[in-house]
C-alpha positions in Angstrom: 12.3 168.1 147.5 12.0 164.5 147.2 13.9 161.3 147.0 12.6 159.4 144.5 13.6 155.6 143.1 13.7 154.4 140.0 16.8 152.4 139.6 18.7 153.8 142.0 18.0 156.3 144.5 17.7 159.7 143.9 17.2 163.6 144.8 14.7 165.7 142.3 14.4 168.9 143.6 10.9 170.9 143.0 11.0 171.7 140.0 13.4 169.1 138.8 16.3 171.7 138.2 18.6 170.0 140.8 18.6 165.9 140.3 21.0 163.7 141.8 21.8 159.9 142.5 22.3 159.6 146.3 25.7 157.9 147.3 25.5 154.3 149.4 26.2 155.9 152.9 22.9 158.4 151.8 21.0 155.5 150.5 21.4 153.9 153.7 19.8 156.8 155.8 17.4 158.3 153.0 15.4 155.3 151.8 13.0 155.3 154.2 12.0 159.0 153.1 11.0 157.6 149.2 8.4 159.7 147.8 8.4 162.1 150.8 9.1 166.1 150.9 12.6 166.8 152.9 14.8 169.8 152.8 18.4 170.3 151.5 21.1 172.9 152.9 24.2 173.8 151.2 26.5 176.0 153.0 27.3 178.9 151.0 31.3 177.8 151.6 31.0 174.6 149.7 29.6 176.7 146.5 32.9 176.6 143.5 33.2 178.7 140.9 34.1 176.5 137.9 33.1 174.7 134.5 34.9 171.4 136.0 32.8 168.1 136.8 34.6 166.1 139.4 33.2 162.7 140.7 31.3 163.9 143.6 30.1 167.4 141.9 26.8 169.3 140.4 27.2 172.4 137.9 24.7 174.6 138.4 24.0 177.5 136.1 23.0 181.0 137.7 22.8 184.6 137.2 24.4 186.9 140.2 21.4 188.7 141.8 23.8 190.6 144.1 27.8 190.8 144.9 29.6 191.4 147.6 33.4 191.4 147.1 35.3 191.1 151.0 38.5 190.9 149.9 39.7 187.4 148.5 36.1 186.0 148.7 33.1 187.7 147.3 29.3 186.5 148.3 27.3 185.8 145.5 22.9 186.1 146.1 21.3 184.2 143.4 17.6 182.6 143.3 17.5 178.6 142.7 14.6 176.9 142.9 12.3 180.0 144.1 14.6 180.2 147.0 17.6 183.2 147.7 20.8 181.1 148.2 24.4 182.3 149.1 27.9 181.4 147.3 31.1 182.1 149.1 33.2 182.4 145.9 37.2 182.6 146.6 38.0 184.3 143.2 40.0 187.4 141.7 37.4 188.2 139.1 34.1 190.7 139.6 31.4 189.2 140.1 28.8 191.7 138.3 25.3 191.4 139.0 23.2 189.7 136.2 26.4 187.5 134.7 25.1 184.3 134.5 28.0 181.3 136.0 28.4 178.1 136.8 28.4 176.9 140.3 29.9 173.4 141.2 28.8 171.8 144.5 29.8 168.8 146.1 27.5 166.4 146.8 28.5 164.8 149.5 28.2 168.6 151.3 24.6 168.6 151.3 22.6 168.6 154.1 19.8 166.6 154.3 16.6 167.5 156.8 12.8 166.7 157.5 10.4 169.2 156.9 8.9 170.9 159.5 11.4 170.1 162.1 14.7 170.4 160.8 16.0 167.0 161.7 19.1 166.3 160.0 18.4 162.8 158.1 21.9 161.9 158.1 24.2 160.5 161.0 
């Protein structure tokens, strides 16, 4: 929920579950929101279901609330953070409710916005 600095900038989500350095073209827009309460969006698309770390990539750890399989892409419901998000997994694999994954998201995908308002913060 906040961007916080310490020696370099960062994201620290509410309960500190999701931290994150913020990348120079994120610094540039989000510095003047230090120590304030924003909002992030991910887009259930940018969600990948893998133990890989690449550059620009989070793992986070969840456990499948619901499934729904459409073909090659199955929507995943999990809670994060107290809040119901959605994965768009491409996979071959079931996805049964209460198996606990890991999700890897991009960084550079998420979406940045004021609170209240829903401003995007970035350009």
């Amino acid at each position: 929920k906040k961007i916080e600095k310490e020696n370099k900038l960062k994201f620290v989500s509410e309960n500190s579950h999701l931290m994150f350095e913020l990348n120079s073209e994120q610094v540039e827009e989000l510095e003047k929101y230090i120590e304030q309460n924003i909002t992030i969006g991910i887009r259930p698309e940018d969600f990948r279901l893998t133990d890989e770390i690449q550059n620009e990539s989070l793992k986070i750890g969840i456990k499948i609330e619901l499934s729904e399989p459409l073909g090659s892409e199955t929507y995943v419901y999990f809670t994060f953070e107290k809040k119901q998000l959605i994965a768009r997994i491409v996979t071959d694999e079931e996805m049964k409710i209460g198996t606990e994954v890991n999700l890897n998201l991009n960084k550079t995908k998420i979406h940045f916005f004021e609170n209240g308002n829903n401003k995007s913060l970035l350009k």
